[in-house]
C-alpha positions, -999 to 999 in steps of 0.1 A, spaced: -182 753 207 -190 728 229 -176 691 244 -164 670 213 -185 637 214 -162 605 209 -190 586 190 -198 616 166 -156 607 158 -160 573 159 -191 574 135 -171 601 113 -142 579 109 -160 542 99 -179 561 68 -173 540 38 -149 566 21 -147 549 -11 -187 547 -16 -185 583 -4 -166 592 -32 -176 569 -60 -211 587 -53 -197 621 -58 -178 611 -89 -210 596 -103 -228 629 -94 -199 647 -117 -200 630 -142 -240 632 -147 -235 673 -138 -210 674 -167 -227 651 -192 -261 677 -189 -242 704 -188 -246 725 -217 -212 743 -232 -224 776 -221 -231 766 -190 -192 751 -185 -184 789 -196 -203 803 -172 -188 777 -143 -156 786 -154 -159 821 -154 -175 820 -121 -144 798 -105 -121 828 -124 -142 855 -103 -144 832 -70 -104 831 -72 -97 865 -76 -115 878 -51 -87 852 -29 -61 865 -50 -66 896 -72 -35 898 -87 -41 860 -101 -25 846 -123 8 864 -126 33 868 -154 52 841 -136 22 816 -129 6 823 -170 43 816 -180 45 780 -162 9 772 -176 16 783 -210 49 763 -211 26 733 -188 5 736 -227 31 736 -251 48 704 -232 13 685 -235 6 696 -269 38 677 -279 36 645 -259 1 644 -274 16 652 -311 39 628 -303 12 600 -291 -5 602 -322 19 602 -349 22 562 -358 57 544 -350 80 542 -379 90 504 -378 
């Protein structure tokens, strides 16, 4: 690798961060609202692949235990959001 250029630094460092990312957001979004639901099955199922080939042994008995009790503590807070105060 060669001499790092100071301007290339400079340049990287003034980018407007925030348009940077509003533009990538936007791009989501429009991916997800075309996206069929067979297609977000076949994303997922590609990240699931992608990830075990890091880390065959993913997810754990340890790391499915904290996401299934993760669930169960947002399936109440959301039971619990919806049912209407008693006044």
């Amino acid at each position: 690798m060669g001499p790092v250029n100071a301007a290339d630094i400079q340049d990287f460092c003034a980018r407007d961060w925030r348009l940077i990312e509003r533009v990538k957001t936007d791009c989501w979004v429009e991916q997800k609202a075309a996206a069929s639901p067979s297609a977000a099955i076949e994303l997922a199922a590609g990240l699931l692949q992608y990830a075990r080939r890091l880390r065959p042994d993913w997810p754990n008995t340890t790391e499915r235990e904290a996401d299934l009790a993760s669930h169960i503590r947002l399936a109440g807070m959301l039971q619990r959001a919806s049912q209407k105060p008693s006044c």
